[in-house]
C-alpha positions as CSV (number, residue, x, y, z in Angstrom):
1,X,16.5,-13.3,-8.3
2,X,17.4,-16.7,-6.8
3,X,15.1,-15.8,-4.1
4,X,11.9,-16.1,-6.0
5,X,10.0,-19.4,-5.7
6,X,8.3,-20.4,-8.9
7,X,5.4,-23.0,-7.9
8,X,4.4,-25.8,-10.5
9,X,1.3,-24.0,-11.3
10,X,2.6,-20.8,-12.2
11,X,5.4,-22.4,-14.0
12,X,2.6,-24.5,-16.0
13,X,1.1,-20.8,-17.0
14,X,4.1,-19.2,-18.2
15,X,4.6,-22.2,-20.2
16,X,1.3,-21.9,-21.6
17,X,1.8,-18.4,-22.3
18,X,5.1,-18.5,-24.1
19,X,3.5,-21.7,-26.4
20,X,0.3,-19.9,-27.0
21,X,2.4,-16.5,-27.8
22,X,-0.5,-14.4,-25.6
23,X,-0.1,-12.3,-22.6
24,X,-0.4,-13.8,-19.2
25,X,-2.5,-12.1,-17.1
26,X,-1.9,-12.6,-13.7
27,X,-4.5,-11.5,-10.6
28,X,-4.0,-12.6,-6.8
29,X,-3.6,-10.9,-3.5
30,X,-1.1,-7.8,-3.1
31,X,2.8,-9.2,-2.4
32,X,2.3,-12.6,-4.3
33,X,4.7,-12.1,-6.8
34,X,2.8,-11.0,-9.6
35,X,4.7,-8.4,-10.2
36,X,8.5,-10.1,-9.7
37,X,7.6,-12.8,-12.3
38,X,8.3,-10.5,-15.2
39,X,11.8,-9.4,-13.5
40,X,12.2,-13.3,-12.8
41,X,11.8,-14.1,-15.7
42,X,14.1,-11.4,-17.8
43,X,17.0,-12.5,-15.4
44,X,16.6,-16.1,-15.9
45,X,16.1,-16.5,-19.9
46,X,18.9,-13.2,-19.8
47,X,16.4,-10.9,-21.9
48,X,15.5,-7.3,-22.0
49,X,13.1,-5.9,-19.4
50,X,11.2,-3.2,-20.0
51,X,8.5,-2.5,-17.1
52,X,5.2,0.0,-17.9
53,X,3.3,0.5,-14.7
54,X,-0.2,1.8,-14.9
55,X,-1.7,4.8,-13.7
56,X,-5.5,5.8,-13.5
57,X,-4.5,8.7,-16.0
58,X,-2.1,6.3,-18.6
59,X,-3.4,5.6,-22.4
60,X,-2.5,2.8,-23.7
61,X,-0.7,4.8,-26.8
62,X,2.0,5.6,-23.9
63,X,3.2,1.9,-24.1
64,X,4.1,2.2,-27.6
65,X,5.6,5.8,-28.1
66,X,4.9,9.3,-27.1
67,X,5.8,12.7,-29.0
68,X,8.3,14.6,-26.5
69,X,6.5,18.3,-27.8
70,X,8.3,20.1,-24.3
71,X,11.9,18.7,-25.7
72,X,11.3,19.7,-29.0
73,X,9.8,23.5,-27.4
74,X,12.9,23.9,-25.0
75,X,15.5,23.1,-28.1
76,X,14.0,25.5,-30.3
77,X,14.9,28.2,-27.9
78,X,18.3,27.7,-28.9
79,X,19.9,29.5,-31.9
80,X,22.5,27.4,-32.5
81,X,22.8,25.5,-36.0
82,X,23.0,21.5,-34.2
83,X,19.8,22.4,-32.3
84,X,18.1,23.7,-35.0
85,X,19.0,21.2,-37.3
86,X,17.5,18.6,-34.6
87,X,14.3,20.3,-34.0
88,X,13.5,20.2,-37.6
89,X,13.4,16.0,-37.4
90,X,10.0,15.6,-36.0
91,X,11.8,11.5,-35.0
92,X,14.4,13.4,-32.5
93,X,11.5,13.5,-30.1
94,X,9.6,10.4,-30.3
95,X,10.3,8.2,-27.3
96,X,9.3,4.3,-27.4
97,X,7.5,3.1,-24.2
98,X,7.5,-0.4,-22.9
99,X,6.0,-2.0,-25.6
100,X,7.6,0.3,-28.4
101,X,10.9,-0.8,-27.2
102,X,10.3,-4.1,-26.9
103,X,8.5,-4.5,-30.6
104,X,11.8,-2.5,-31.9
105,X,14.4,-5.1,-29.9
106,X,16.0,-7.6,-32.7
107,X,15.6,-10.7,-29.7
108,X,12.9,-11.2,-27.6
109,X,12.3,-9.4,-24.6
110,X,9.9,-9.2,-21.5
111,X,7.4,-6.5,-21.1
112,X,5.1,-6.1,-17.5
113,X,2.3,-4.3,-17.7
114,X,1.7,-3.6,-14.2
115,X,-1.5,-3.1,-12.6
116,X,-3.4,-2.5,-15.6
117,X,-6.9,-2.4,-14.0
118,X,-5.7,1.1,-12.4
119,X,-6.5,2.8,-15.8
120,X,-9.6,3.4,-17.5
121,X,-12.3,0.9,-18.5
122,X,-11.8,1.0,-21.7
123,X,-7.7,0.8,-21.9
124,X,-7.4,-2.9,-22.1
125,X,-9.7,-2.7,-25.3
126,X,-6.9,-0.2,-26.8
127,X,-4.4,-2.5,-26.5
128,X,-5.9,-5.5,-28.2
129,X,-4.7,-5.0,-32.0
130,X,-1.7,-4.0,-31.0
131,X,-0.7,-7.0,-28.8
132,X,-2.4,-9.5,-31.0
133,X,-0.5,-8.3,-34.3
134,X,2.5,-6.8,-32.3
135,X,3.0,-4.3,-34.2
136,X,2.1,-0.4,-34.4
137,X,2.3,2.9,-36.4
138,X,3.6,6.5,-35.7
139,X,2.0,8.7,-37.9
140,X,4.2,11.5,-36.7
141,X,7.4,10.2,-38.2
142,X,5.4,7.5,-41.0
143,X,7.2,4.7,-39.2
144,X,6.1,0.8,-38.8
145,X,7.3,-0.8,-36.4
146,X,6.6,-4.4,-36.3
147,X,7.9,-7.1,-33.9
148,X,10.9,-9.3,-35.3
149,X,10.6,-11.5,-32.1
150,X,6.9,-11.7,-30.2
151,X,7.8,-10.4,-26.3
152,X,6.6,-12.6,-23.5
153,X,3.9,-10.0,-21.9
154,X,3.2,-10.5,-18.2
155,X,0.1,-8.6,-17.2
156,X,-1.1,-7.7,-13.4
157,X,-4.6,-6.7,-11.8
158,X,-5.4,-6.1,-8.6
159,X,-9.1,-6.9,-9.4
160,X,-10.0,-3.1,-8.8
161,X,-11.8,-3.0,-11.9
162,X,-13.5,-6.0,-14.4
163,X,-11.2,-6.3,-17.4
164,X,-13.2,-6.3,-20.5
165,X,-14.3,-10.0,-21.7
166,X,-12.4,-9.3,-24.8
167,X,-9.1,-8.6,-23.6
168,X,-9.6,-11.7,-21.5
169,X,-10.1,-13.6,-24.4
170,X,-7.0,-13.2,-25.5
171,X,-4.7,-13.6,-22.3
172,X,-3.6,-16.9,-20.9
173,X,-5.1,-16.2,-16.9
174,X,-3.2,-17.3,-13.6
175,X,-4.8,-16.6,-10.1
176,X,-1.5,-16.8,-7.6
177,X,-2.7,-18.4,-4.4
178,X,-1.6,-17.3,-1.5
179,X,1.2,-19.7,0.0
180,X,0.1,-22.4,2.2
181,X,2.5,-23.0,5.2
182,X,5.1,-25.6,3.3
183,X,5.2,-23.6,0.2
184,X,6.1,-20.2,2.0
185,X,8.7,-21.9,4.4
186,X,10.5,-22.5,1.0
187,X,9.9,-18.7,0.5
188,X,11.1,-17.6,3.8
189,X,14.3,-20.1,3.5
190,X,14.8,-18.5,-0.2
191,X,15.3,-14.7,1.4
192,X,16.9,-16.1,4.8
193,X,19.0,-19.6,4.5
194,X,20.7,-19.4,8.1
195,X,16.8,-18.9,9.8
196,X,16.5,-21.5,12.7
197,X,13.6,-24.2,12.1
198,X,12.1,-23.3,15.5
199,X,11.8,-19.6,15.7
200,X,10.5,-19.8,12.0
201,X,7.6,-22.0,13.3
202,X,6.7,-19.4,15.6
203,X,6.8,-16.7,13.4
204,X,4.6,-18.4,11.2
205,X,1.9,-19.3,13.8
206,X,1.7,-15.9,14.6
207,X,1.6,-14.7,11.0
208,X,-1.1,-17.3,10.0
209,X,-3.2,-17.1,12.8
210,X,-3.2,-12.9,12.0
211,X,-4.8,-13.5,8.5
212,X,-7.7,-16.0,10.1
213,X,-8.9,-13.1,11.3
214,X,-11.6,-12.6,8.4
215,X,-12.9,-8.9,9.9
216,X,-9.2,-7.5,8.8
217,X,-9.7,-4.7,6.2
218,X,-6.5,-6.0,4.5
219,X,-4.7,-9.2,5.5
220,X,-0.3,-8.8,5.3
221,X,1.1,-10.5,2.7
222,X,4.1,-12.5,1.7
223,X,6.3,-9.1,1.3
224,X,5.4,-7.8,4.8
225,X,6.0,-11.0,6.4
226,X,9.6,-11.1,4.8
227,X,10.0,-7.4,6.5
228,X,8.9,-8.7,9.7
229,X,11.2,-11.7,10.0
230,X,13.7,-9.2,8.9
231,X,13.2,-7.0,11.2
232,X,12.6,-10.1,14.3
233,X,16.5,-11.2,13.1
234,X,17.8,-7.8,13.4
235,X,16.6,-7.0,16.6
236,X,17.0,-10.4,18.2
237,X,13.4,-10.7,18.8
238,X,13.0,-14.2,20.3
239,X,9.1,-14.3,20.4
240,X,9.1,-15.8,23.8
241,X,5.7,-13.7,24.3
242,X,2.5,-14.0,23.1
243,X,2.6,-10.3,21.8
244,X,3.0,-9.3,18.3
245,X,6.3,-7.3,18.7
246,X,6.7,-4.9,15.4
247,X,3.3,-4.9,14.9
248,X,3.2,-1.9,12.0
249,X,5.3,-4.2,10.3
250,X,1.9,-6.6,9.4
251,X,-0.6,-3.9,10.2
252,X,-1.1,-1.1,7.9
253,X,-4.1,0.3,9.6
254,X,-5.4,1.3,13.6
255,X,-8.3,-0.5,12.8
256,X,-7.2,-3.7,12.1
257,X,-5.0,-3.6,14.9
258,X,-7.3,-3.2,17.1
259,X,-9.3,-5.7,15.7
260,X,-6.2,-8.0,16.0
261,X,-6.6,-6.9,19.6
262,X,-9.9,-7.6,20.1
């Protein structure tokens, strides 16, 4: 991930985090690269990645292991001896998660826990003994399983919900800025070396001056500008006009379109 622009202050948090040996938990607007830190970070320190995204209906007991009961029902359908023989070993069918397999990996690894304020209030608070011992047990199978190297945790939140005050305790916090104009030339340069000086300027005074518009229900971010220009150099799009051409491309709603309009 060459193309991912690590700024001094984020790079100061991670640094932080890894000394400190607590998750970093990471809040900003949509497409700032909360998410591609973790990935960033397996790739460049070459360790294991093991990614658990968030859903309003995940526990937190999901991250360390789960019991696969329909694997275990659809193999005991079968009469032969190797398939009953497994189904008798309760540990056949107990799959690590994210965390699990990290905590079992000899080295250390990275774990994201992605978008973790998309689940229940009080999920944050069920994963505080196990990330601060790093360490958990199945009771199906009797098994400990205990971290031989601590993982370096990355955390996101789209500030949907408040995280509880003790799980904040004991996270190292980064708010990701949004770029300012030098900064996310260096982004835009990263994904598209050959891009003319001139017709990045434009595209950038028209991008900027879109998320000035304070009234817009939800203001594009760095991802959707990297589409856009994508598109632009595809299609030859000189931005001679005033116009916004590929407007869909920034605008995910009529409204704000029209209010970009207007």
């Amino acid at each position: 991930m060459a193309d991912y622009i690590l700024s001094e202050d984020l790079k100061e948090a991670v640094l932080v985090a890894e000394i400190t040996k607590r998750p970093l938990l990471l809040k900003g607007e949509p497409g700032t690269g909360k998410t591609l830190l973790a990935s960033f970070l397996a790739e460049t320190k070459n360790l294991p990645f093991y990614r658990w995204h968030i859903k309003s209906t995940s526990l937190a007991k999901e991250g360390l292991y789960f019991y696969d009961a329909v694997s275990r029902l659809n193999d005991s359908r079968f009469p032969e001896e190797e398939a009953m023989l497994r189904v008798r070993e309760v540990k056949n069918y107990i799959r690590l998660g994210a965390l699990g397999e990290a905590f079992a990996q000899p080295d250390k690894a990275v774990v994201l826990i992605d978008e973790i304020d998309k689940a229940d209030i009080e999920f944050p608070n069920d994963l505080l003994l196990e990330l601060d011992k790093m360490e958990f047990f199945i009771p199906e199978t009797k098994e400990h399983i205990i971290a031989k190297e601590r993982p370096i945790v990355i955390i996101t939140s789209n500030n949907e919900k408040e995280l509880p005050d003790a799980f904040l305790r004991r996270c190292i916090f980064h708010y990701i800025e949004f770029p300012k104009r030098e900064a996310m030339k260096e982004i835009i340069k990263a994904h598209y070396p050959s891009i003319q000086t001139e017709f990045m300027e434009k595209a950038l005074a028209m991008f900027y001056s879109i998320r000035k518009i304070e009234s817009l229900r939800k203001k594009p971010s760095t991802s959707e500008l990297l589409d856009w220009i994508q598109v632009l150099l595809v299609s030859g799009e000189t931005l001679e006009s005033s116009k916004i051409p590929f407007a869909g491309t920034l605008f995910k709603s009529e409204d704000d379109y029209r209010v970009y309009l207007n």
